[in-house]
N, C-alpha and C positions, 0 to 999 in steps of 0.2 A: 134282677131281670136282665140286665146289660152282660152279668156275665155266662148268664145260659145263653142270649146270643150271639155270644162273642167264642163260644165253644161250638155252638151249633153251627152258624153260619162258617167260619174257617173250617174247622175237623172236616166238618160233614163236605165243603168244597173240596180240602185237600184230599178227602176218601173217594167221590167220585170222578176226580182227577188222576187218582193210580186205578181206578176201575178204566178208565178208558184208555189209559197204559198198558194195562194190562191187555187188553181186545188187541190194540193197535201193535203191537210187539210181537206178534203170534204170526206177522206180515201175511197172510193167510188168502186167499181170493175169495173166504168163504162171505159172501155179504153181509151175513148176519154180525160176524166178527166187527165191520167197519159199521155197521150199524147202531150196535149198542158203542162201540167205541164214539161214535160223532153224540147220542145222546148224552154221555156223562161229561166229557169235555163241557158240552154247551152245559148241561146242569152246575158243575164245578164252576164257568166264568161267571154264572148269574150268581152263585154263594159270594164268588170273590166279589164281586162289585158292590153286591150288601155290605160285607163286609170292610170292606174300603169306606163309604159313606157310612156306615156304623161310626166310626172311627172318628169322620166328621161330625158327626152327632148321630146317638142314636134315632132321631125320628126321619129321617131321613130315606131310613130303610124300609118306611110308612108310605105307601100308596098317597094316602092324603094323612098330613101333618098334624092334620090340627083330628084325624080320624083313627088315630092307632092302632086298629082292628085285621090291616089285611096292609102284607108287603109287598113292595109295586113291584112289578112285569120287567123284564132284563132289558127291554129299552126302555123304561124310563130310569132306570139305575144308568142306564146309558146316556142317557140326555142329563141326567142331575152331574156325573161323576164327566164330563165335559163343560158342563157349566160354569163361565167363570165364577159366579158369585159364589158357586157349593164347592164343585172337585177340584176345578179347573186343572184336569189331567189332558196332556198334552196328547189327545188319540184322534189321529187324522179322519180324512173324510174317507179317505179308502179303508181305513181299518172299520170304521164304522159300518161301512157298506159292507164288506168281508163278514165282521159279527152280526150283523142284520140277518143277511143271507144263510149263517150258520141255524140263527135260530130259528126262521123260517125252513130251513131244512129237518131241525129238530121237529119242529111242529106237523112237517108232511111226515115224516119217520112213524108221529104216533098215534097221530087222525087220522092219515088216508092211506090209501094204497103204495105200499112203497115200487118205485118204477126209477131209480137210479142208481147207475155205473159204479163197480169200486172204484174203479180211479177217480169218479166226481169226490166219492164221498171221502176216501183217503186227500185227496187237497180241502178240502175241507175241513178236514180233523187237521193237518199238516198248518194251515191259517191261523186255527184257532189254539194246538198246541204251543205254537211259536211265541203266539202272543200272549196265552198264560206266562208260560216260562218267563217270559222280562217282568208282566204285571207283578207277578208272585214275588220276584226280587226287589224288583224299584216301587212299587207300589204299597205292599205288605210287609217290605222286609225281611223278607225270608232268606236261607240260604238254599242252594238246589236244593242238599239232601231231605230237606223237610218235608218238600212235597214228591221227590222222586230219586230211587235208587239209582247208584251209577250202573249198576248191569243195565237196568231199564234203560234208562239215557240213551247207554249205549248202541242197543240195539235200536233204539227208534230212530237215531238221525241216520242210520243205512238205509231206510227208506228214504228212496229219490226225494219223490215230493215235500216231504217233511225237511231235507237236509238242506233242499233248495230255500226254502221258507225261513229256515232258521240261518244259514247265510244270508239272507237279505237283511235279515232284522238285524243281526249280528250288526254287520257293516254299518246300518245306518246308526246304529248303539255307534257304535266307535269315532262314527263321523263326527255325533253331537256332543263326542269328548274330546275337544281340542288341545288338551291341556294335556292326553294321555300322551305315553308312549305304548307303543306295540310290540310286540314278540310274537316269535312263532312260538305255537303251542306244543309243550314235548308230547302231548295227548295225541291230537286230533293232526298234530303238523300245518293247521292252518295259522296264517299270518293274525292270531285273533284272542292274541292274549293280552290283555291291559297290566303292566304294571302297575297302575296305581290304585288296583283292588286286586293284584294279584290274584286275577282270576279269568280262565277263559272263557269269552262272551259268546262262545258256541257251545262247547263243551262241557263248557263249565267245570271243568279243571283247575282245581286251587293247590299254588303251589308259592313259599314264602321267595321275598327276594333277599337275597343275602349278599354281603362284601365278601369282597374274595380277602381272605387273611394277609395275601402276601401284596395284591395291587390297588385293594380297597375300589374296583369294579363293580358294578350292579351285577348280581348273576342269579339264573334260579337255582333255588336250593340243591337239585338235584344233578347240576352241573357240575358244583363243587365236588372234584376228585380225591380221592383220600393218596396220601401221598407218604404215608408212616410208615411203608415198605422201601422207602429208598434212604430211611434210618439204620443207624448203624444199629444191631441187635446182637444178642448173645444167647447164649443157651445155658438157662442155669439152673440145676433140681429141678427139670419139669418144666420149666416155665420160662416165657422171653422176658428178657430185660434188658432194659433200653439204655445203649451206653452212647449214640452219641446224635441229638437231632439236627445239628447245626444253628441253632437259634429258629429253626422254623416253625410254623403251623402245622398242622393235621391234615389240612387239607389246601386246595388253590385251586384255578379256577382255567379251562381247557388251554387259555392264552400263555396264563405263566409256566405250563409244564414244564416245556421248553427250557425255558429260561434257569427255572428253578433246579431242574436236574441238571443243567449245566454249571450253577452255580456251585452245586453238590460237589459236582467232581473235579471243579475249581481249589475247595477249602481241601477235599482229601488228596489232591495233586499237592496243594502247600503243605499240608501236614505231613505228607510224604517225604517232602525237600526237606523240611525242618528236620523232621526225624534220622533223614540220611546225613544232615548237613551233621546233626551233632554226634550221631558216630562216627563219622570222617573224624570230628574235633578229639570226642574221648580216644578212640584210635590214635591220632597224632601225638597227643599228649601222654599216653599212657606207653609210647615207643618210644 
């Protein structure tokens, strides 16, 4: 029982969480587009929050506890999953009011007459995406890609309102990590990459951090330069072969370039002298 709804409630969230990806992406003015896109989102946060208090215990996800019959209404998974004695998840009073409002907008969406703006219902969707996105990580554990492709991704944070939404959240994620350090993101370019999940908390661009070989510097992976073209090489039946690297690495990292191709032409400037010095010698000697 626990594990059909532990399939049902996540799968079934994370599917109508790329359904309203999918609406939302199409950036479209057609209403209907932001329409179904604000219903699945809201469908998808009420799965996640089951599903989060699942976790706590399955009865939880029960309307009444002691009645296991019928699973309670997305604000009371709201009020349990802030609870200190049940969730005690740390979701402000404006995020609260924010989700309230979504789902009361859900509810006009599919009871009454619909009579609201794209741009209402795009910040809307923009609210409630944002705040999936962290839940789904910090909450559930997830990685982005589980519940969203990066083309997708992509295209949704160019939507103003959403990119605005996800920068706030971003920033205040980074504030309540004291401990991090920051990078700009080789992605997104914004100042919002945590090394110490190597990962950007906008974008969500994951990328390892690595020592540089030659200065043992933090750097990201993709910073590291290859540098095996400033080896000495030969040409032999087809194929290079490496006659001479200098004692170096592979690779080093934008700072030591510099340094490193200088050092280069340091060792073959001495190897040069040497070479010349000892045919001077054998010259000398051989006259």
């Amino acid at each position: 029982m626990n594990k059909t709804h532990r399939l049902d409630l996540l799968n079934n969230s994370i599917s109508y969480f790329r359904e309203a990806v999918s609406y939302a992406q199409q950036d479209s003015a057609e209403t209907n587009h932001w329409k179904f896109a604000i219903l699945h989102v809201v469908q998808a946060m009420e799965l996640a929050f089951k599903e989060r208090l699942r976790r706590i215990h399955p009865v939880f996800i029960y309307e009444s506890v002691d009645k296991p019959d019928k699973t309670l209404s997305l604000r009371s998974a709201l009020n349990r999953l802030r609870n200190p004695q049940i969730g005690n998840i740390p979701i402000t009073d404006v995020e609260k009011s924010k989700i309230e409002k979504a789902f009361d907008l859900r509810s006009e969406l599919t009871h009454f007459e619909f009579n609201h703006s794209h741009d209402h219902i795009e910040l809307k969707f923009a609210e409630i995406f944002s705040f999936m996105i962290f839940f789904y990580r910090s909450q559930l554990g997830l990685e982005t890609t589980a519940f969203i492709d990066e083309e997708q991704h992509n295209k949704i944070i160019k939507l103003v309102k959403t990119r605005t939404e996800l920068m706030e959240r971003a920033k205040a994620y980074i504030a309540s990590r004291e401990d991090s350090t920051v990078w700009m993101c080789p992605s997104c370019q914004e100042d919002t990459f945590l090394t110490s999940e190597e990962q950007c908390c906008f974008c969500h661009h994951k990328e390892g951090i690595v020592e540089c070989p030659t200065c043992g510097g933090e750097n990201l992976e993709s910073d590291l330069i290859d540098i095996s073209d400033l080896y000495d090489w030969d040409y032999d039946e087809g194929r290079m072969v490496l006659i001479e690297n200098f004692g170096l690495e592979e690779s080093a990292c934008p700072d030591c370039i510099s340094e490193t191709t200088q050092k280069i032409e340091d060792i073959r400037r001495s190897q040069y002298d040497e070479d010349r010095a000892m045919e001077e010698y054998y010259a000398r000697k051989s006259g």
